[in-house]
C-alpha positions as CSV (number, residue, x, y, z in Angstrom):
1,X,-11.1,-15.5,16.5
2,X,-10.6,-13.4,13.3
3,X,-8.8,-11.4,11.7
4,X,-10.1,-9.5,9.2
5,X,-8.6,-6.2,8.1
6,X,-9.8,-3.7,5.2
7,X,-8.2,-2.3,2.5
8,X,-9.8,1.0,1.2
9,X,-9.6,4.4,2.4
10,X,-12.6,7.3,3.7
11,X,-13.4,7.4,0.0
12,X,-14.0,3.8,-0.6
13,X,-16.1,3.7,2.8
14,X,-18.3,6.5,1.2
15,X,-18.5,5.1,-2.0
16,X,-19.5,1.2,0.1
17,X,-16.7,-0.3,-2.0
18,X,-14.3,-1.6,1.0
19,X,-13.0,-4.7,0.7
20,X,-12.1,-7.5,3.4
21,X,-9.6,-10.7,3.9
22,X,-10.5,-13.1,6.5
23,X,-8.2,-15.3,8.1
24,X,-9.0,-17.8,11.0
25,X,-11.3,-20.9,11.2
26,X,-13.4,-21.5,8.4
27,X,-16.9,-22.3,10.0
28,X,-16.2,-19.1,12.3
29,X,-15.9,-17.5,8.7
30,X,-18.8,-19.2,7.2
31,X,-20.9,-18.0,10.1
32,X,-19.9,-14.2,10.5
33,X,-19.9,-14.0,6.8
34,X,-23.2,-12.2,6.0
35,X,-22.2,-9.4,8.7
36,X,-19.0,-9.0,7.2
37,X,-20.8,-8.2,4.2
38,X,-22.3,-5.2,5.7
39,X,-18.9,-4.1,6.2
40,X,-17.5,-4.6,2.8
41,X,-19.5,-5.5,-0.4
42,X,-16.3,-7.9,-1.1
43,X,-14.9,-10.3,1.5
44,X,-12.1,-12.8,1.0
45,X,-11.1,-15.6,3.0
46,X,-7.5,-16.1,2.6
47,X,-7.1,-19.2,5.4
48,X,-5.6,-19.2,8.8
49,X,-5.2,-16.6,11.7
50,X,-2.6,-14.7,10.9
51,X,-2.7,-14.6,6.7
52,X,-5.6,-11.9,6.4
53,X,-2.8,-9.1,7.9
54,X,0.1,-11.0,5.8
55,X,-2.4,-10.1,3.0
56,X,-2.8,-6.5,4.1
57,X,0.7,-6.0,4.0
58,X,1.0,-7.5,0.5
59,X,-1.6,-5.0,-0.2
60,X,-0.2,-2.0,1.3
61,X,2.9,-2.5,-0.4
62,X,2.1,-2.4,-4.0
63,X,0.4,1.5,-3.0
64,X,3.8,2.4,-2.2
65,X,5.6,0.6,-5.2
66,X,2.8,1.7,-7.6
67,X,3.0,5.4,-6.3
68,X,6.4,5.3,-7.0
69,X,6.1,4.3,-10.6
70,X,3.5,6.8,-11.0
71,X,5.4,9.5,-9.9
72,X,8.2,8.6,-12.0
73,X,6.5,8.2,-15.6
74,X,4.5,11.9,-14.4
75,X,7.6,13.9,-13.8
76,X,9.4,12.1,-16.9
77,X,6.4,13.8,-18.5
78,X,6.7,16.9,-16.6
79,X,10.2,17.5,-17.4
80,X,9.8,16.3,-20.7
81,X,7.4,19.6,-21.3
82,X,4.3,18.3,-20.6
83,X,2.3,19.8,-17.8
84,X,1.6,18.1,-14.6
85,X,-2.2,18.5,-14.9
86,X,-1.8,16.9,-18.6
87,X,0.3,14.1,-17.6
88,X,-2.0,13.2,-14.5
89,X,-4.9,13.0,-16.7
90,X,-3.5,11.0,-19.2
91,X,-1.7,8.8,-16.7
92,X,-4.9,8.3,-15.1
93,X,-7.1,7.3,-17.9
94,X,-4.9,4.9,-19.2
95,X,-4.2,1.2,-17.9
96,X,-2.2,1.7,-15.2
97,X,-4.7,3.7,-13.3
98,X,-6.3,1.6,-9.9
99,X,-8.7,2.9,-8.1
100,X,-6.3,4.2,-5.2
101,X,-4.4,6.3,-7.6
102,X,-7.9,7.9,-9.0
103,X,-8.8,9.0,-6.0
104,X,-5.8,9.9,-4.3
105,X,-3.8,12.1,-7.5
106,X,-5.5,14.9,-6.7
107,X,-3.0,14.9,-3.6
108,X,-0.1,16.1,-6.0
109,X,-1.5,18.7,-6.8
110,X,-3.4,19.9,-3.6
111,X,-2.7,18.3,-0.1
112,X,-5.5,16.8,1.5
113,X,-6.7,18.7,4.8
114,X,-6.8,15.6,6.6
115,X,-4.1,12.7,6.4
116,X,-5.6,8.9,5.5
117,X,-2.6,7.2,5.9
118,X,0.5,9.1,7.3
119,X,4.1,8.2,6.2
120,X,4.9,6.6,9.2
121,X,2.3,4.2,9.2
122,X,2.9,3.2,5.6
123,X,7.1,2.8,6.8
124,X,5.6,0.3,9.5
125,X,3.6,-1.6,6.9
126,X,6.8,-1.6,4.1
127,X,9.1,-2.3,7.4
128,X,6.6,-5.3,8.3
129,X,6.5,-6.3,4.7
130,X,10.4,-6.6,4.0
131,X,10.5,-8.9,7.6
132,X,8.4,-10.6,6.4
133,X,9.9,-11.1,3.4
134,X,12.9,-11.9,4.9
135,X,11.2,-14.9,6.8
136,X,9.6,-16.1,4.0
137,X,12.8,-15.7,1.4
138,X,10.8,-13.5,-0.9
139,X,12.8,-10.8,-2.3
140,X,11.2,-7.5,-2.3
141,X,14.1,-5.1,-4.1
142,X,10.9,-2.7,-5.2
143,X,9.8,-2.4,-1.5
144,X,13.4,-1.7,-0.3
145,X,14.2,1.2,-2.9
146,X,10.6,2.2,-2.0
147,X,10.9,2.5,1.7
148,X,13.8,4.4,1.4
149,X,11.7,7.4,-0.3
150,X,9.4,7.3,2.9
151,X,13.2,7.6,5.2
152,X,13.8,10.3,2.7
153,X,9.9,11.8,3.3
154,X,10.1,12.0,7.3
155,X,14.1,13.5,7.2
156,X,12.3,16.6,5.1
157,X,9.9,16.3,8.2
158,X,6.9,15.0,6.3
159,X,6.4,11.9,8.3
160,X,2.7,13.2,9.6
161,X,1.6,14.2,5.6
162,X,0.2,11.5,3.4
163,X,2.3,9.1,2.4
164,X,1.6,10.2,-1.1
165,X,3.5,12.9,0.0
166,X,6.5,11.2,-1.7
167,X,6.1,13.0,-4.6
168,X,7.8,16.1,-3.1
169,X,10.9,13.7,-2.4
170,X,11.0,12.6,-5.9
171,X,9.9,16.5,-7.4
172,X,12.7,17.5,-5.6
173,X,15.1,15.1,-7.3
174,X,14.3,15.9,-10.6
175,X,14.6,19.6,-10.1
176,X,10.9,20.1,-10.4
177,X,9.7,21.4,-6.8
178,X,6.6,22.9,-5.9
């Protein structure tokens, strides 16, 4: 047995730039390997059962963390007098820009029709991240502060939006709502 989840989102699928981490038995690796390739172009084995979801989670967290930031330095901008559209644009052609924030930014400043990753499911994997943390004695203050933002998200009953949807809590903080 494998497991062997993705990271990426409907865009990365289109664009056939998912990416995979295997963990389980290395020859059961070695020989599933080319099909996993027709999955995702890139495929990591990260060692035994259990380590390809801890490496999810380790994943899953830093979108959360690095949305946060994001948000931050673009309404420090926006209050600052530079527009929202302005800010975005520089924000995202400079270093700090991943892939995940290119192509989900746009989500500030029009809502998506159809939710990727809800706020409750990226709670679950911040939840699962600070156990795990716990049990590993890895402190994760970033992911704590972080999480809470999402508790704030679903009590302004925005737990089924995108979890991007954050924003709003923070907008909303800094006096600049929508």
């Amino acid at each position: 047995m494998l497991d062997a989840p993705v990271s990426g989102s409907v865009v990365t699928l289109e664009q056939g730039k998912l990416s995979m981490m295997v963990g389980g038995d290395r020859v059961a690796f070695e020989r599933v390997e080319p099909i996993l390739h027709d999955i995702a172009p890139t495929v990591n084995y990260v060692g035994s059962n259990g380590q390809a979801v801890l490496m999810k989670i380790a994943v899953n967290l830093n979108l959360q963390v690095q949305l946060m930031g994001f948000c931050e330095g673009l309404f420090l901008a926006e209050k600052g007098g530079i527009s929202r559209e302005t800010a975005m644009k520089v924000l995202l052609d400079s270093v700090i820009a991943s892939p995940s924030l290119k192509y989900r930014m746009p989500f500030i400043l029009n809502e998506p029709d159809e939710v990727w990753f809800d706020v409750n499911m990226m709670q679950k994997d911040m939840n699962l991240a600070l156990e795990m943390g716990r049990q590993l004695e890895v402190p994760l203050p970033t992911v704590a502060l972080s999480n809470e933002f999402l508790t704030s998200a679903r009590a302004m009953g925005l737990a089924k939006h995108d979890f991007f949807i954050v924003y709003k809590v923070l907008a909303k903080m800094a006096g600049l709502e929508d």
